[in-house]
Structure formats: structure tokens, C-alpha cells
C-alpha positions as CSV (number, residue, x, y, z in Angstrom):
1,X,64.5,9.7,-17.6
2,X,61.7,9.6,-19.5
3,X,61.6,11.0,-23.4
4,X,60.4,14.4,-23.5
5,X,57.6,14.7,-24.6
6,X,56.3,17.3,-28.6
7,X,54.1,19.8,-26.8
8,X,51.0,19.0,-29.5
9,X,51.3,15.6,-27.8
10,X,51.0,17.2,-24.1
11,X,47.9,19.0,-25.2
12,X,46.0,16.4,-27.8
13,X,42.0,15.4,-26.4
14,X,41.8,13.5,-29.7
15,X,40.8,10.5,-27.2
16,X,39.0,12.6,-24.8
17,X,35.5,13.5,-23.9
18,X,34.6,17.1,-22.5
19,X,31.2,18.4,-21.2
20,X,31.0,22.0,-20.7
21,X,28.1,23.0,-18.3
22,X,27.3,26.3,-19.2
23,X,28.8,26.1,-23.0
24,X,26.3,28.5,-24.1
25,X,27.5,31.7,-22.6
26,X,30.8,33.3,-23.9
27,X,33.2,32.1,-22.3
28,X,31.4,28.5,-21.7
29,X,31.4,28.8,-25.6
30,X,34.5,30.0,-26.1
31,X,35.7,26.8,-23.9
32,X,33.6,24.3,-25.8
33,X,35.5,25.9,-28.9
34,X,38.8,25.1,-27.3
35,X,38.6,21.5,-26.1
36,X,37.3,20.8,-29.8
37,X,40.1,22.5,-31.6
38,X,42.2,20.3,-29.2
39,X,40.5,17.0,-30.6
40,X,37.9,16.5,-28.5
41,X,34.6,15.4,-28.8
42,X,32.4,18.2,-26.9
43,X,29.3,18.1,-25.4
44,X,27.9,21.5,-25.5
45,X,25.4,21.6,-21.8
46,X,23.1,24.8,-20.9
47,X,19.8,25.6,-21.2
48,X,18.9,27.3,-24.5
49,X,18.6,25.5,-27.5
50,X,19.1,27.6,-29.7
51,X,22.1,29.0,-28.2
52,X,23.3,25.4,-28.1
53,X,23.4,24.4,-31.0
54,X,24.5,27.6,-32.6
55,X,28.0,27.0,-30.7
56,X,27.8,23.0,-31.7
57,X,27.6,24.4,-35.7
58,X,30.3,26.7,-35.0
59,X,32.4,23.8,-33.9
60,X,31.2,21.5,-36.8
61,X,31.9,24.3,-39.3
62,X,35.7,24.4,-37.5
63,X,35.9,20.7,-38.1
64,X,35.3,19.3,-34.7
65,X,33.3,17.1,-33.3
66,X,30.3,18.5,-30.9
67,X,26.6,17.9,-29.8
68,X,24.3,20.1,-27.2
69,X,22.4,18.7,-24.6
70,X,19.8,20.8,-22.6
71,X,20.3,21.0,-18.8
72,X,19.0,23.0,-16.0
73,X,22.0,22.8,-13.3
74,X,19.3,23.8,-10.1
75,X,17.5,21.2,-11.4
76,X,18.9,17.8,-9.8
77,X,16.7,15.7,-11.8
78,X,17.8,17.5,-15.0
79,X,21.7,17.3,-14.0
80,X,21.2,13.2,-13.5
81,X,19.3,12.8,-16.7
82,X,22.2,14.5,-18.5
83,X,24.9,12.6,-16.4
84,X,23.2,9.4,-17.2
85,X,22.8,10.0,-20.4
86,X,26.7,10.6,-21.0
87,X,27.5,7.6,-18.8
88,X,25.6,5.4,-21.4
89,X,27.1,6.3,-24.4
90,X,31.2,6.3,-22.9
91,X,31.1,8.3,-19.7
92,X,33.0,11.6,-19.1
93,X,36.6,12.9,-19.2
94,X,37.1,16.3,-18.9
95,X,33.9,18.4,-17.2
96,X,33.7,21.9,-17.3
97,X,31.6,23.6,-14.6
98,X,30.9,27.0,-16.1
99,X,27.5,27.9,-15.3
100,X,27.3,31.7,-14.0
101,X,24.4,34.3,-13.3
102,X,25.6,37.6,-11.5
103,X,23.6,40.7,-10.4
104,X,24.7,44.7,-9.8
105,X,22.0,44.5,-6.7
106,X,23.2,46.3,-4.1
107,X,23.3,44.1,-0.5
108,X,21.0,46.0,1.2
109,X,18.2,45.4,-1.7
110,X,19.4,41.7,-2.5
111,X,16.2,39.7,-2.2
112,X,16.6,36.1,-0.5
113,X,15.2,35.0,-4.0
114,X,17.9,36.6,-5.6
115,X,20.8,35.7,-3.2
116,X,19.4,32.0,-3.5
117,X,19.6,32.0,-7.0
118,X,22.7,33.0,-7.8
119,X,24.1,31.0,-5.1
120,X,22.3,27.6,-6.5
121,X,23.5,28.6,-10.2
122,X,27.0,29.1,-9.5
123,X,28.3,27.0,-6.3
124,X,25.2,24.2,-6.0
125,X,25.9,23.4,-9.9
126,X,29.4,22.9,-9.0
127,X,28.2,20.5,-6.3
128,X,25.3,19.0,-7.9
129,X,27.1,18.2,-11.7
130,X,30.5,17.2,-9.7
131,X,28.4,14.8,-7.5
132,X,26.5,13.4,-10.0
133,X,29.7,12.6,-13.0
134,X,32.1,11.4,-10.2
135,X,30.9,7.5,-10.7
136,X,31.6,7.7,-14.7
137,X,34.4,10.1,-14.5
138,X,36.2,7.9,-11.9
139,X,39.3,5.3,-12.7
140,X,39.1,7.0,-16.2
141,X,42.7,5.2,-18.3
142,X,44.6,8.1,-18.3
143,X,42.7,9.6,-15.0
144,X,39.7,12.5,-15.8
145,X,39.7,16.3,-14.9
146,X,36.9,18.6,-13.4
147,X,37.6,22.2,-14.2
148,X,35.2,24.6,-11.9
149,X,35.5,28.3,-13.4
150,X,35.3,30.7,-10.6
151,X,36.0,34.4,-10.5
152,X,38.5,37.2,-9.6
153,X,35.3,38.4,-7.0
154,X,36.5,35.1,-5.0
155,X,39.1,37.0,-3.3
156,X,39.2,40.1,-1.5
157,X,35.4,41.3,-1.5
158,X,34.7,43.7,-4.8
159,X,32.0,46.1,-4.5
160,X,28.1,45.6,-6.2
161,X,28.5,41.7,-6.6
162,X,27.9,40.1,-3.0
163,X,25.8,36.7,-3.8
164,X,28.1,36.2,-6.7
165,X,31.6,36.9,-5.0
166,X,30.4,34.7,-1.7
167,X,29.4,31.9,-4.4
168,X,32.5,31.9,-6.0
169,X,34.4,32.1,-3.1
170,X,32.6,29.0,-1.9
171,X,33.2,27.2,-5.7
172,X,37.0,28.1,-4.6
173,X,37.2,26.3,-1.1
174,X,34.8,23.1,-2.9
175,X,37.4,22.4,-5.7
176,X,40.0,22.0,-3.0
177,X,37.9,19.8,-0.8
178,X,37.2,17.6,-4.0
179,X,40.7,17.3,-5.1
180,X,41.3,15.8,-1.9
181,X,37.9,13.7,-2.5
182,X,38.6,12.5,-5.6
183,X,42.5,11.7,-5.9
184,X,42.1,8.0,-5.1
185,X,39.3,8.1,-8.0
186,X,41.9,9.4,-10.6
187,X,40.0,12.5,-11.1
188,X,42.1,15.7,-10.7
189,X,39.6,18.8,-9.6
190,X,41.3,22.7,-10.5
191,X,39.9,25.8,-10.4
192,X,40.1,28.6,-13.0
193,X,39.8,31.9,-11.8
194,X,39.7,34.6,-14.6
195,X,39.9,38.1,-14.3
196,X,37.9,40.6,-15.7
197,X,36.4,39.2,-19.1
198,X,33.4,40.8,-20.7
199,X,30.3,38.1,-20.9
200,X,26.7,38.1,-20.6
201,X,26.7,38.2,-16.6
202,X,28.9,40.8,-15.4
203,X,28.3,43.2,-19.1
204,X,25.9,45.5,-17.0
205,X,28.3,45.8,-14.3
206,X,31.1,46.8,-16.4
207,X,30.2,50.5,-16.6
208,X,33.2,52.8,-18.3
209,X,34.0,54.2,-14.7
210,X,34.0,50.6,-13.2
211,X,36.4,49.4,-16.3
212,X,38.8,52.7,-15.1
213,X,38.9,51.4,-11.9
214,X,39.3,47.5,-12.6
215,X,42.5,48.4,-15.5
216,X,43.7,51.2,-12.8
217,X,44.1,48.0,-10.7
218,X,45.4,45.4,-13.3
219,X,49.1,45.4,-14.4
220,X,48.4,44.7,-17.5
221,X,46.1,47.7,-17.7
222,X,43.2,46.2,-19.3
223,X,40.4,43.6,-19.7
224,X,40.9,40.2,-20.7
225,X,39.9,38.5,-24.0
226,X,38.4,35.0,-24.2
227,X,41.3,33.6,-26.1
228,X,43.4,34.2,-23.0
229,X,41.7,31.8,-21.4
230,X,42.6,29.1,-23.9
231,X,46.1,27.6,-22.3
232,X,45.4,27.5,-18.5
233,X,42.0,25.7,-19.9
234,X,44.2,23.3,-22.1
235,X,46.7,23.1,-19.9
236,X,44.5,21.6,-16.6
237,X,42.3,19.8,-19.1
238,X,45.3,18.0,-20.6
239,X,45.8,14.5,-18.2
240,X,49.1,14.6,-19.9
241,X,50.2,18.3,-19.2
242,X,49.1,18.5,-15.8
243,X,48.8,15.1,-14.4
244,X,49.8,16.2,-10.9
245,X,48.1,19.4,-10.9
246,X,45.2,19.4,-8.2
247,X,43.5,21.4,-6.0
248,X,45.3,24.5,-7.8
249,X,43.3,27.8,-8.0
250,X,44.7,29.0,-11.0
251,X,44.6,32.8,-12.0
252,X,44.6,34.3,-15.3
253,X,43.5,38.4,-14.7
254,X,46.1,40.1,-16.0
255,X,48.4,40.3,-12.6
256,X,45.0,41.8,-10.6
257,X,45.2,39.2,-7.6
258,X,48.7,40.5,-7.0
259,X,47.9,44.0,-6.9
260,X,47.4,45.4,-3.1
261,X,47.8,49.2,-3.3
């Protein structure tokens, strides 16, 4: 039997690389924050600037290592110059697909503009980045991991977000298909599916009647908090911790996928 091994050990990226699409938002933030504090060296990807490098400071200021790189992910042109980029300078370990857009139009006014948009943003990214990192993310020493954020709205339809709980249900059904893709490559492809967690796309939606109704239907009785996103994240990032974890949809929502009536 193998020595068992310190849990810092399990969870140390101090070797790794990690790419967070989307690391501008709050919880893509909030992840880029993570994987630094962890050791590694983070490539903040989205599409403001400014936004950009305000997380890479924050990171700096922490004493990690970080750097932001500008990407449109409905842009395929944009996603290869970024993926080439990276490839150049060391390749990829751990990618993050966290780019999101939601919207409270109701179905019956959804535009096909709108439905096409937030269906490009949050499952063609997921396609598109996965598709274009899988030749310097593959045979990685140690083996790589994609982490596709999806969304508590994958499962049972919730009412007011169609386009965005048919595009997560689809990012859902494409990490399994990939895990099975990519197994041979040494790149291990999970899903993490939070609950409800206050960010820039779903902060109209979260009325105070809709946030009775969501906690009315949570065990835990309330919303989520970034930070309690941090483990699962760690955890399926880690090619130590979770080195036969693949394909797993893995939900952190406070016990609301297990609630019925």
C-alpha cells in the first residue's frame, strides 16, 4: 500500500498551469483566486481589461502568480489566438470553462438573437475552448483537468431562465461525452454545478420573493457564498486528489438537487 499521502500535498498546483475562461466575473474571479492561493500560476481569460487585470492585482497583492489575457469565447478566431498563445509559452493544465450570460426573458418574448447568444456563450465556449486546448492539454506528466461550470438550472427546468437552463443542461451531457473523449489523452473533464450564488448574471433574477422561494427549497436554507465553491474546485482541479474522477457532475447547492417536494 502506497504512503498516505499530507492533504496540502493532494491539493498543491505549485507545478501547475490554470486558465480560467471567464475569470472576470465573480465567481470566475473568485476561482482564478483559488487556483493561485493553491500555487498556481493563473491565467486570468475574459473580455474586459480592466476587469482583468484588476483580479490579476488582487492575486499579485495575495502573493501569487497571475496574468490576463483578453478573449471573446463566440469568437473562434479569438479562442485559438489565446490557445496558441498558451501552447507557446508551456501549454495548459487545468482549464476552467466559466464563461456565463443569463437573461429573466420570459420564453414567449425570447428573441432568436437572444436565445442564440446565450446558448453560444455558455455551451459553444465549452465546445469551442475544450476543442481548441485539447492538443496542449493532452499527455500532460501528471495528466491535465477541464472543469466546465454549469448550473443548478441544468436539472429539473426552473422558471424565467430557459436559453440559460437548456445551455447548461447541454454543458452537462458535453462534459460527459468528453470525459469519455479525452481519457486516452490523460485529460480528466468534470462538471461543477453550483447552486444558487449571487453573480453578475443571475443578480437581476434574484428578486427577494425568488430568493424565498429558492432557500424554501434548499436544506441548507440559504444562498451560497463563493468561498464554498473553493474545495469541489480544488478538489477536481487537483490531478493528485481526484486522479480517477471523470465525467462526474459534481453539486455544491446547499442539498437543492435532492429536494423533490
Amino acid at each position: 500500500m502506497s504512503k498516505v499521502p499530507s492533504p496540502s500535498s493532494l491539493f498543491d498546483l505549485s507545478t501547475q498551469r490554470a486558465v480560467v475562461i471567464g475569470g472576470t466575473g465573480v465567481l470566475g474571479s473568485r476561482f482564478a483566486q483559488c487556483l493561485a492561493a493553491a500555487g498556481a500560476r493563473v491565467v486570468v481569460a475574459g473580455r474586459s481589461h480592466e476587469r482583468g487585470e484588476s483580479v490579476v492585482r488582487t492575486i499579485i497583492a495575495a502573493g501569487g502568480e497571475a496574468s490576463f489575457l483578453e478573449i471573446d469565447v463566440t469568437d473562434r478566431a479569438s479562442v485559438a489566438g489565446v490557445a496558441s498563445q498558451l501552447a507557446a509559452s508551456g501549454g495548459t493544465d487545468v482549464l476552467v470553462n466559466a464563461a456565463g450570460v443569463n437573461s429573466r426573458t420570459p420564453f414567449s418574448d425570447l428573441s432568436e438573437e437572444e436565445w442564440q447568444q446565450i446558448l453560444d456563450i455558455n455551451l459553444g465556449s465549452v465546445f469551442r475552448v475544450s476543442q481548441l486546448f485539447t492538443e496542449q492539454m493532452s499527455h500532460r506528466s501528471g495528466g491535465a483537468s477541464i472543469i466546465n461550470v454549469s448550473s443548478a438550472s441544468s436539472g429539473p427546468p426552473l422558471s424565467r431562465v430557459f436559453a440559460y437552463g437548456a445551455a447548461k443542461s447541454g454543458v452537462n451531457n458535453v462534459t460527459q461525452y468528453l470525459a469519455r473523449e479525452f481519457a486516452p489523452l490523460g485529460i480528466r473533464v468534470n462538471a461543477l454545478i453550483p447552486g444558487f450564488f449571487p453573480a453578475e448574471q443571475n443578480r437581476s433574477l434574484l428578486t427577494p420573493e425568488r430568493i424565498a422561494s429558492i432557500t424554501a427549497h434548499t436544506p441548507m436554507n440559504r444562498l451560497g457564498e463563493p468561498e464554498e465553491l473553493d474545495g469541489a474546485l480544488l478538489w477536481l482541479a487537483s490531478s493528485r486528489a481526484s486522479s480517477f474522477v471523470t465525467g462526474a457532475l459534481v453539486h455544491v447547492d446547499g442539498g437543492f438537487s435532492a429536494m423533490s417536494i
